[in-house]
KOLMAR-476432 format. One record per residue (C-alpha): x, y, z. Coordinates in steps of 0.2 Angstrom, whole numbers, padded with zeros to 4 digits, always signed. Last residue first. Example, Ala and Ser with C-alpha at 12.3 -4.5 7.8 and 13.67 -1.06 7.14 Angstrom:
<nodes>
+0068-0005+0036/+0062-0022+0039/
</nodes>
This chain:
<nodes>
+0023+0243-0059/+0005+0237-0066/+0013+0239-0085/+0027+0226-0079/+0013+0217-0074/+0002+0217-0090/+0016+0216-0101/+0025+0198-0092/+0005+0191-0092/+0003+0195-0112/+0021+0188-0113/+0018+0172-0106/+0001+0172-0114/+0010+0171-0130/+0023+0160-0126/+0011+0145-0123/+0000+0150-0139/+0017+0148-0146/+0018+0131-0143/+0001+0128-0148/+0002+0135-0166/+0018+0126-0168/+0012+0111-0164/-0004+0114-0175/+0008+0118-0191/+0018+0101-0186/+0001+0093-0187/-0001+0099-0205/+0014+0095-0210/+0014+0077-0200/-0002+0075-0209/+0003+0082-0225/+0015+0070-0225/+0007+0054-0221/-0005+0054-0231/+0005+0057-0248/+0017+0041-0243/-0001+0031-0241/-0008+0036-0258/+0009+0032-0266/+0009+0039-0285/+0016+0056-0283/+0022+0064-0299/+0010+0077-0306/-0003+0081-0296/+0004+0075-0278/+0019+0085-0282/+0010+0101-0284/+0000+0098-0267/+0018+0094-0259/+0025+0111-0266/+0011+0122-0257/+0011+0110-0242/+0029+0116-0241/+0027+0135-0242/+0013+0134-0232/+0026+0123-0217/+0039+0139-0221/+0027+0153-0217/+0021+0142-0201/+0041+0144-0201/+0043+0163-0203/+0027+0169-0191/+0037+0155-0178/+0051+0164-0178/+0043+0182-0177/+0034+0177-0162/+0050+0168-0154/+0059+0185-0154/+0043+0191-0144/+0049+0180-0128/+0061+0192-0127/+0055+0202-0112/+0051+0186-0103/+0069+0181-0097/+0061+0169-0085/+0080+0161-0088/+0073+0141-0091/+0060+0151-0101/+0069+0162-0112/+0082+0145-0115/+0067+0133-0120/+0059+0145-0133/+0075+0148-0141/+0077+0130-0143/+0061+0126-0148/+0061+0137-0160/+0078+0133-0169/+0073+0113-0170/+0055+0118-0177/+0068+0127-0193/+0081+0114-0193/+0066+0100-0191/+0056+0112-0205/+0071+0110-0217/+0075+0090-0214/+0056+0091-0218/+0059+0099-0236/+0075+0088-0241/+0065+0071-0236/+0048+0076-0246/+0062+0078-0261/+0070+0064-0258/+0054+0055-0258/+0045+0048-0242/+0049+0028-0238/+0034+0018-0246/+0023+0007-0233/+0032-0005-0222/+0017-0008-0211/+0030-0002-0195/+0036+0011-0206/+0020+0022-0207/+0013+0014-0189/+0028+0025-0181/+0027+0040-0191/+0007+0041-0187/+0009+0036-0172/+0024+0051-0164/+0018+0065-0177/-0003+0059-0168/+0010+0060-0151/+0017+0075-0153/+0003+0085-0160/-0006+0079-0142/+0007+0085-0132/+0008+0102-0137/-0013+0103-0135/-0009+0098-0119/+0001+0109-0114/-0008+0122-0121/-0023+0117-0111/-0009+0116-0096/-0008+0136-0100/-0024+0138-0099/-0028+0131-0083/-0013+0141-0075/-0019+0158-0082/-0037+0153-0074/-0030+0150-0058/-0020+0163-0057/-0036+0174-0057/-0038+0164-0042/-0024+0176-0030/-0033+0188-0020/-0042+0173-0011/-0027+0166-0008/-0024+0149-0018/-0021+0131-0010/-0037+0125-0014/-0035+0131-0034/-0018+0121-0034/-0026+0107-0024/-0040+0104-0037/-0028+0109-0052/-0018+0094-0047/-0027+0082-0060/-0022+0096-0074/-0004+0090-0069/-0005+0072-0070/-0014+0075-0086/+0002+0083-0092/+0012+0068-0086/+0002+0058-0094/+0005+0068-0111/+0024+0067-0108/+0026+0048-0105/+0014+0044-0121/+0027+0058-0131/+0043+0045-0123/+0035+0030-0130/+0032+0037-0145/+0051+0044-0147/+0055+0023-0143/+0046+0018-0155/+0051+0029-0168/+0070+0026-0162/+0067+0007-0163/+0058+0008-0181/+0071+0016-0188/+0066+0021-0206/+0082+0034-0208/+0067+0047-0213/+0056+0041-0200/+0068+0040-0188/+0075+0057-0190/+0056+0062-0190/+0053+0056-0173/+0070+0061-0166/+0068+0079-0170/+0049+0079-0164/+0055+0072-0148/+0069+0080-0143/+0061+0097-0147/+0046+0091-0138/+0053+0086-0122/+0066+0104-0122/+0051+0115-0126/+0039+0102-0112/+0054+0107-0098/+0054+0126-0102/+0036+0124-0101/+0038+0116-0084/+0051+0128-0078/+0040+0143-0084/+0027+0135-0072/+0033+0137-0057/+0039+0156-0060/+0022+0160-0068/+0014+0150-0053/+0024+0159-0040/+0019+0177-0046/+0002+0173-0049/+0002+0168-0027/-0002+0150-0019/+0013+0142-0024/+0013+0123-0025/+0011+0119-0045/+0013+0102-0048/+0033+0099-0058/+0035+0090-0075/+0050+0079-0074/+0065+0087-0083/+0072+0070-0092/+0091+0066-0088/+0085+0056-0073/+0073+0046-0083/+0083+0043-0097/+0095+0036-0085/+0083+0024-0078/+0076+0019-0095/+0094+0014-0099/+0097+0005-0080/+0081-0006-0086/+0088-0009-0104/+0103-0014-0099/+0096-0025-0084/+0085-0032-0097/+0098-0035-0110/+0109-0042-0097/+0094-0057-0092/+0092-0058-0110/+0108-0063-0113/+0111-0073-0098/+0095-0085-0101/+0101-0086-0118/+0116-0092-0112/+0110-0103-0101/+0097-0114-0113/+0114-0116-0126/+0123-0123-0108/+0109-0136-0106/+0106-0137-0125/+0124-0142-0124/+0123-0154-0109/+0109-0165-0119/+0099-0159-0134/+0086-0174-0134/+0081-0170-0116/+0087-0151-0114/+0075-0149-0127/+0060-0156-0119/+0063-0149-0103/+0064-0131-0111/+0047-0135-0117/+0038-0140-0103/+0045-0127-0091/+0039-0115-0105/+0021-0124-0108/+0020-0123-0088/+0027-0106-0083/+0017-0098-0099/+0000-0104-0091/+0002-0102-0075/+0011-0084-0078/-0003-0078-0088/-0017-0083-0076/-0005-0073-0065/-0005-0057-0074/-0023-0058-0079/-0025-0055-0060/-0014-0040-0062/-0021-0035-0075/-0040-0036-0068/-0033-0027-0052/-0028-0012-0064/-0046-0014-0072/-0054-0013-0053/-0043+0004-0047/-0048+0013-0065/-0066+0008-0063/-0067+0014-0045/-0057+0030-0047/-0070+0044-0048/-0084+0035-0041/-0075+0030-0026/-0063+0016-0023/-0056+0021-0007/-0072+0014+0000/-0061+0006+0015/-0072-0010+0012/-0065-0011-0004/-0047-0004+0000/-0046-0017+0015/-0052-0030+0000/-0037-0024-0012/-0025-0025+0003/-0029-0040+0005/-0029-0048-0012/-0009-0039-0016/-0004-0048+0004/-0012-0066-0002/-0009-0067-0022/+0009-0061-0017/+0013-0073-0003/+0005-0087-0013/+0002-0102-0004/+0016-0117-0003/+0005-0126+0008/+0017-0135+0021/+0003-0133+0037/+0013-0121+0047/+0018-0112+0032/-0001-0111+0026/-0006-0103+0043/+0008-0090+0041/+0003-0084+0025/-0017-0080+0032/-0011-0074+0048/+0003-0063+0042/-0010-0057+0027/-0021-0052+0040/-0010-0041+0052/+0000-0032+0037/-0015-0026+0028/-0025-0023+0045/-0011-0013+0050/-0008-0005+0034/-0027+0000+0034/-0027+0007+0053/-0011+0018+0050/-0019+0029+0034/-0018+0025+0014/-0009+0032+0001/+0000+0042+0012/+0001+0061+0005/+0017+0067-0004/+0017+0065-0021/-0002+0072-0018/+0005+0089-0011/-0002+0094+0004/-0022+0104+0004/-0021+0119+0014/-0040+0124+0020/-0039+0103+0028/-0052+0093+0018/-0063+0088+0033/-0059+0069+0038/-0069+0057+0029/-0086+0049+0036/-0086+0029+0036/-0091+0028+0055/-0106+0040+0047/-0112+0029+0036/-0113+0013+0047/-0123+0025+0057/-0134+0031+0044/-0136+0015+0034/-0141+0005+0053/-0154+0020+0057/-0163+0018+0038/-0165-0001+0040/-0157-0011+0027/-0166-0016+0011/-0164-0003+0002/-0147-0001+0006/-0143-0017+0000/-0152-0014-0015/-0140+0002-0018/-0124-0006-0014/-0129-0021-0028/-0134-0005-0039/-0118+0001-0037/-0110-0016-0038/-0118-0016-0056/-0110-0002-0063/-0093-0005-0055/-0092-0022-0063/-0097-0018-0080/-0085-0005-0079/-0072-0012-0075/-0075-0026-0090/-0077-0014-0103/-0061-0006-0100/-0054+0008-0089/-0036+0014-0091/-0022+0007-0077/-0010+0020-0069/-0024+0032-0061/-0018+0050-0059/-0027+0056-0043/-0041+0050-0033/-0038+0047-0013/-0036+0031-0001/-0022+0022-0013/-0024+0003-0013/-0021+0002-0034/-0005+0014-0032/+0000+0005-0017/+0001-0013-0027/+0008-0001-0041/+0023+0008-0035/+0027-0008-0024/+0032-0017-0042/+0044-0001-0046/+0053-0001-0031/+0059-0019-0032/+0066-0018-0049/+0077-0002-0041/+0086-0017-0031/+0098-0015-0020/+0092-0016-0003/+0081-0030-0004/+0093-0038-0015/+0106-0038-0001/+0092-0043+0011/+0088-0059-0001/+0105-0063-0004/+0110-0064+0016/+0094-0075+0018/+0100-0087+0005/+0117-0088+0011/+0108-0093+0029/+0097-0106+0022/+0112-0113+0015/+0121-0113+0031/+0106-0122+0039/+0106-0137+0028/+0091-0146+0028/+0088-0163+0032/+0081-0176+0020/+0060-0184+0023/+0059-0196+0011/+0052-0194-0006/+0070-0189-0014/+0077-0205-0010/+0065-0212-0022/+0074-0207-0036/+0076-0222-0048/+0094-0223-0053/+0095-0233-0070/+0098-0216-0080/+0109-0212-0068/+0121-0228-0070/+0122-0236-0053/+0137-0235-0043/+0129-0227-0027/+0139-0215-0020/+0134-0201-0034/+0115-0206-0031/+0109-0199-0017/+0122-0185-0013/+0116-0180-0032/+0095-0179-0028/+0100-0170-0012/+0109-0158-0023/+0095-0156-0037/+0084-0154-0022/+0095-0139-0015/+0093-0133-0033/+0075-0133-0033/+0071-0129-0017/+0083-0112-0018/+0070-0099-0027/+0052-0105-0022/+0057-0113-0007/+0063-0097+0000/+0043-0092-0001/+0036-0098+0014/+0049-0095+0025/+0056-0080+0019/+0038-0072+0014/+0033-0076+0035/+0050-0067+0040/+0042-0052+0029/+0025-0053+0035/+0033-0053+0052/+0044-0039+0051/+0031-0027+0043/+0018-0034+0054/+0029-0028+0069/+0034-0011+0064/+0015-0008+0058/+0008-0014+0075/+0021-0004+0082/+0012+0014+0073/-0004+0009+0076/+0002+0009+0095/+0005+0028+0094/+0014+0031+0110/+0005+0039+0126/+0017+0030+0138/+0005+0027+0152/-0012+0025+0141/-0007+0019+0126/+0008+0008+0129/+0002+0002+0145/-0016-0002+0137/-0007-0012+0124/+0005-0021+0136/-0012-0027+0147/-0018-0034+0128/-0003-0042+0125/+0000-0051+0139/-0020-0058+0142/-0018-0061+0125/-0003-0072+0124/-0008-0079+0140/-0026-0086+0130/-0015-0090+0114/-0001-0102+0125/-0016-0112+0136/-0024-0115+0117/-0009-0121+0108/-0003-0132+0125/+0017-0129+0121/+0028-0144+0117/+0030-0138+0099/+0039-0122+0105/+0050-0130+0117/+0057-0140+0103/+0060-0129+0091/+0070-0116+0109/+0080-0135+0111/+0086-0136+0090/+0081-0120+0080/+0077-0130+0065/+0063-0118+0058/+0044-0122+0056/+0040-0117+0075/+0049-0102+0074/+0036-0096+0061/+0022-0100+0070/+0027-0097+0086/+0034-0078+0079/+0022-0077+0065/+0005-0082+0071/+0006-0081+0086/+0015-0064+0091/+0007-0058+0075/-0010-0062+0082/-0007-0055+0099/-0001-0040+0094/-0016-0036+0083/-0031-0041+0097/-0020-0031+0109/-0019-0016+0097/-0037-0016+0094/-0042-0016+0112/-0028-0003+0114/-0032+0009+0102/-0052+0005+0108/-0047+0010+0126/-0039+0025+0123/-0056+0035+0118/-0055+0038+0097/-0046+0055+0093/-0033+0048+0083/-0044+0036+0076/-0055+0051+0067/-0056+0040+0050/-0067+0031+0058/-0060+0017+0075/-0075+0003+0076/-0084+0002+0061/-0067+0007+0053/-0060-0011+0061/-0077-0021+0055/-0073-0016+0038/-0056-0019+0039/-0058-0036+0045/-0074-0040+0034/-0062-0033+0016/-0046-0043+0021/-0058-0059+0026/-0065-0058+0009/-0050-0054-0001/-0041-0065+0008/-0052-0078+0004/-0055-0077-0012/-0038-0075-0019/-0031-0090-0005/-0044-0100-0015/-0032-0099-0033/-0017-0105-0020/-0023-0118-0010/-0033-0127-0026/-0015-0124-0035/-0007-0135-0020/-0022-0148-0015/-0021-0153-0036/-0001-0155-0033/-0006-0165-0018/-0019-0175-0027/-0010-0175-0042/+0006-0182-0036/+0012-0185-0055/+0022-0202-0063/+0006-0212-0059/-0006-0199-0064/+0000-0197-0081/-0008-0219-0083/-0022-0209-0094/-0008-0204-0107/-0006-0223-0111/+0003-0234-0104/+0001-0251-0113/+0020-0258-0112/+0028-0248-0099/+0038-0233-0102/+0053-0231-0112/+0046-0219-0125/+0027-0214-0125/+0024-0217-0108/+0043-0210-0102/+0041-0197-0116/+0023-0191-0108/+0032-0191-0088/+0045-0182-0095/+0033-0169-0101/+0022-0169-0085/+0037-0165-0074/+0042-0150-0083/+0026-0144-0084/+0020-0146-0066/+0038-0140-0059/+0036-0125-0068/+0017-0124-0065/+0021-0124-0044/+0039-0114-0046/+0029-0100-0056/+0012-0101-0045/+0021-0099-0030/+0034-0084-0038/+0017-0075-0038/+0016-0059-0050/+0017-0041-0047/+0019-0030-0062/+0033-0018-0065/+0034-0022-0082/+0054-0027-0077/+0048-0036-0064/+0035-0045-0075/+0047-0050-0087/+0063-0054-0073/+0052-0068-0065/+0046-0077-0082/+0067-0078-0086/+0073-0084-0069/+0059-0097-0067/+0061-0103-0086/+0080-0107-0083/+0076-0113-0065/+0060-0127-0069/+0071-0136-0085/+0086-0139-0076/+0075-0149-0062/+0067-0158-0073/+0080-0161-0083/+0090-0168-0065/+0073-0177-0061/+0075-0185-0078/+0096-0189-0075/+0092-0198-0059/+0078-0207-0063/+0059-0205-0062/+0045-0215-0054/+0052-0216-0036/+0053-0193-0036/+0032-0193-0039/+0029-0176-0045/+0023-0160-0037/+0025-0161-0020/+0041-0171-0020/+0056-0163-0021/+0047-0143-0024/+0036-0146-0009/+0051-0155+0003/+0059-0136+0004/+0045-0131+0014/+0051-0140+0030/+0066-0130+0030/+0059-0110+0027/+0061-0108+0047/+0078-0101+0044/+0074-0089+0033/+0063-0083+0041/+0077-0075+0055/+0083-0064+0041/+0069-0059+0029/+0061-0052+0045/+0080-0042+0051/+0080-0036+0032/+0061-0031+0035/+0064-0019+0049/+0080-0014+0041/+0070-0008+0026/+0058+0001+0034/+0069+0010+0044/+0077+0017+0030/+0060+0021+0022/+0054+0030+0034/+0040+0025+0048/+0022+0027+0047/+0022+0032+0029/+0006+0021+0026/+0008+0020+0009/+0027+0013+0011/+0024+0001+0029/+0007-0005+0018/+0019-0009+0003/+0034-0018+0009/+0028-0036+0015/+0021-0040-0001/+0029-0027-0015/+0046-0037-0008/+0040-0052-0020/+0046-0046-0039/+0064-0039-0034/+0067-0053-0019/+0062-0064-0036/+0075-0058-0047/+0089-0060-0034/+0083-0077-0026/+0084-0082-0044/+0100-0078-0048/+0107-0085-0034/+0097-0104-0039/+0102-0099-0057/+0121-0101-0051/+0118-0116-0039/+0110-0126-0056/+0123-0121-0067/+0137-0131-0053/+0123-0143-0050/+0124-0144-0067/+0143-0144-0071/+0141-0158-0057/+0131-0168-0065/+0141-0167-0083/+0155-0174-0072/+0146-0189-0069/+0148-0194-0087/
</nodes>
């Protein structure tokens, strides 16, 4: 019987790397993000910045581990085998919740997962010990007596407040730091660079290095650290860091935003490896702790109370160190990863552009009435005090060149060091006091408060910026609720299903943990193989035409992909090959919008002798658009047709679009190879082409009319085509408007030379 225990911890130990894997991908947005959109330092460096953090907080993670033995649930009223279901049941639904969000690229809190995992878990074998072997007379009221609710009530409490409150103290801070350095810091007298760098050097020097090294088991240099005086050791640490400061800015002339970053990037991410290592290994190295106890002791396990597992159990180092080494490998490797920090920076950005998130009622509720909240205020404030505090929030002059928006910062080097310097506190704090808080919660609420106070959500982004903070928020709610009736669930099952449902749990776990890796490397591939639309750069006709041949080249190969695979999957019924072309049409019309969001910077950019471009530019993405637009009703329409299970078309409707694919098909391409070679002067072959098959489409509609009077019986079936003929006629009609001005442009300047 005991073997069945050590295939376990044996399971247990492989979900535990598993986990540190998934959740490195979902938790590096928190101590990676302000270093990204700041662009302070590369990537490269970056990354070995916050490999060296993750490494030595690792070490300190020890006294956390003692929050997933014993914070939740009371180990002494539970045996061996239940704590070991428990257990079981918390790291099949971690791994599984984790790789969701990550592969929706959404942050979400590992915290609240291990927290409601080990909540629901515990809570249903605490209902089948009242309701099955329990005492005589339990009832659901005695719950409390198998669950620490006061600390596990202490532990969610911690977590939903560390929203609020770093917000807040995100949004005072950076408020307080632009009232003191503008926009203009650069230019800023010496002394306030280095008053704030002191200030910010000496709170990570506290807070993360003391702090940190203080939690770890670093035997004489542990001991040292706890026997310092707290207050004698923060007055030095000032008095150091604020002379080293004013050396650094006013000797050595170096950027000390810029080590702020370097630093804060290194402690956030040593305080997420000690605050957050517990999430992914203290589970199993519980489960382990739970088996040293009771394999020696002789007792059947489901006779063995677990009271062991209340008492304070020392950690092993070697395992904090394997763990460490997993998360930095992940760190590196992980494409997951990259995805999540896209939308905490995208949310924080400083300038408008293409939002991710779409308004809804709620945003805009929100943003209406804090306006005239902002307006009250400034009612009531006097006039000097609104003028001044206006004028520390003045942007920098929009330079006469404006740089490409892929390639802007999202946000400037006094934001990301109030982002990293706040959050480090805030995590830190909690570690030294064993509060598993919520490194993501924390560092994702910070920087939405600094961009708050920032006023990087301005009229024109505002209610896009607040709806994507909404879903993320919902995100978590979500992930309570789920990670609880999912821990619960699994724990049931494994309860009455034994070691099989233990290894039929697993399974499924792997399946769908390779379907999504599949799927994500698949999504990757398709997005190397597909011609990303390009923003125009050049400032002259000339270079706009030749830009932007490329990207209608690029939409003529996107459509023709898209409109063939469409109706192939409408006339084969495949609903995966309809969803997926819909997918793909929704991809190209935002990328579109993404370029008419960049007309601002491409009419910026433009000599003087140059704006009629403009206008040929404009045009052009109106046909674009118009492209796009036929593709996705073609893309819906098809996709809701089988997706309700109406009527397949006839054989006849079948024949007569595999015709107008051949025909659309043969345009497109044509169409795609003038462009890609600038071979203009032949762009009126594809004219004629298109004169034959809106001849063809006519032709069609013709027979389809005829059909529908005297054979057609399928109100649905008869909709459906002449809306993708019709539709397919506008497409047509768009595309070649494209060509046409192509060629009206190509004739006025060869006339010119």
């Amino acid at each position: 019987m005991g073997d069945i225990y050590v295939y376990m911890l044996v399971i247990l130990a492989g979900l535990a790397i598993t986990d540190l894997v998934v959740g490195v991908s979902n938790d590096a947005v928190n101590f990676l993000n302000s270093a990204i959109g700041s662009k302070a330092i590369s990537f490269k460096t970056i990354m070995i910045i916050a490999s060296i953090g993750i490494a030595v907080g690792a070490l300190s993670s020890s006294g956390m581990m003692e929050v997933a033995r014993k914070g939740i649930f009371v180990p002494s009223e539970f045996y061996f085998d239940e704590v070991m279901i428990i257990f079981m049941a918390v790291m099949i639904t971690d791994i599984l919740l984790l790789d969701f969000f990550n592969s929706m690229g959404l942050p979400t809190s590992t915290t609240v997962s291990i927290v409601f995992e080990l909540l629901g878990a515990a809570v249903c074998m605490s209902l089948i010990k009242i309701y099955g072997e329990g005492e005589a007379g339990e009832t659901i009221l005695d719950l409390g007596k198998y669950i620490a609710s006061d600390k596990a009530i202490e532990i969610i409490l911690g977590i939903l407040l560390s929203v609020v409150v770093a917000f807040t103290i995100g949004a005072i801070v950076q408020f307080l730091s632009r009232l003191m350095l503008t926009f203009n810091y650069p230019k800023r007298p010496a002394y306030l660079a280095g008053f704030f760098g002191g200030l910010s050097l000496t709170s990570l020097f506290y807070f993360i290095i003391v702090k940190g090294l203080k939690g770890a088991d670093l035997g004489g240099l542990t001991n040292f650290l706890n026997s310092l005086d707290v207050y004698t050791l923060v007055g030095w640490a000032t008095v150091f860091w604020m002379l080293f400061s004013y050396l650094y800015v006013y000797v050595m002339k170096w950027d000390i935003y810029k080590l702020i970053i370097i630093l804060g990037t290194f402690g956030l991410a040593m305080a997420f490896a000690g605050n957050d290592l517990v999430n992914f290994i203290g589970v199993p190295i519980g489960a382990y702790q739970a088996w040293e106890a009771w394999s020696g002791s002789g007792v059947d396990a489901t006779a063995y109370g677990m009271a062991a597992l209340g008492e304070k159990l020392p950690s092993n180092k070697w395992l904090l160190v394997l763990a460490g080494v997993i998360m930095v490998v992940t760190l590196w490797f992980s494409s997951k990863a990259q995805a999540v920090v896209k939308t905490s920076v995208d949310l924080a950005r400083q300038d408008s552009g293409t939002e991710r998130f779409q308004s809804n009622a709620l945003s805009r509720i929100l943003v209406r009435y804090s306006l005239n909240a902002a307006e009250a205020i400034q009612h009531i404030l006097p006039e000097k005090a609104t003028n001044y505090i206006a004028s520390r929030f003045e942007k920098l002059p929009e330079p006469a060149v404006v740089p490409k928006h892929a390639d802007k910062p999202a946000f400037d080097y006094v934001r990301a060091s109030v982002n990293l310097m706040v959050a480090s506190i805030l995590i830190s704090i909690a570690t030294s006091f064993k509060l598993p808080l919520s490194t993501t919660y924390v560092t994702f609420m910070v920087a939405m408060g600094t961009s708050l106070a920032d006023r990087a959500w301005g009229t024109e982004s505002a209610v896009y910026r607040i709806a994507g903070v909404l879903n993320v928020i919902g995100g978590w709610f979500f992930t309570a609720f789920s990670a609880f009736t999912a821990a619960a669930v699994f724990a049931l099952i494994i309860y009455y299903g034994g070691f099989y449902a233990i290894l039929g749990l697993v399974v499924v776990a792997i399946v769908l943990l390779v379907r999504s890796f599949v799927n994500h490397k698949n999504s990757q591939l398709v997005e190397k193989e597909t011609e990303e639309l390009k923003k125009a750069e050049s400032n002259t006709i000339q270079g706009i035409i030749d830009e932007s041949s490329e990207n209608v080249a690029a939409v003529f190969k996107r459509s023709k992909r898209i409109y063939k695979n469409t109706l192939d999957g409408l006339i084969s019924q495949d609903l995966n090959i309809l969803k997926s072309s819909k997918k793909e049409a929704n991809k190209l019309s935002g990328e579109i919008d993404g370029l008419r969001n960049n007309i601002f910077y491409l009419i910026r950019n433009l000599d003087e002798q140059h704006l009629g471009a403009s206008k040929f530019y404009i045009e052009v993405l109106g046909n674009l658009q118009d492209i796009s637009q036929s593709l996705d009703y073609i893309s819906k329409s098809a996709t809701t047709h089988i997706d309700n299970n109406h009527k397949s078309l006839k054989f006849t409707q079948i024949k007569d679009l595999k015709e107008i694919i051949l025909r659309s098909h043969e345009v497109f391409a044509v169409s795609q190879t003038i462009f890609t070679k600038k071979d203009f002067g032949k762009l009126a072959e594809i004219i004629t082409l298109k004169q034959e098959l809106l001849g063809l489409i006519d032709q069609k509609i013709d027979k389809q009319v005829k059909r529908t009077k005297d054979t057609e019986n399928s109100p649905k079936n008869t909709t459906l085509y002449f809306g993708l003929l019709l539709e397919t006629r506008d497409l047509m009609n768009a595309a070649m408007n494209v060509v046409e001005r192509y060629y009206t442009e190509y004739d006025a300047k060869r006339f010119e030379d």
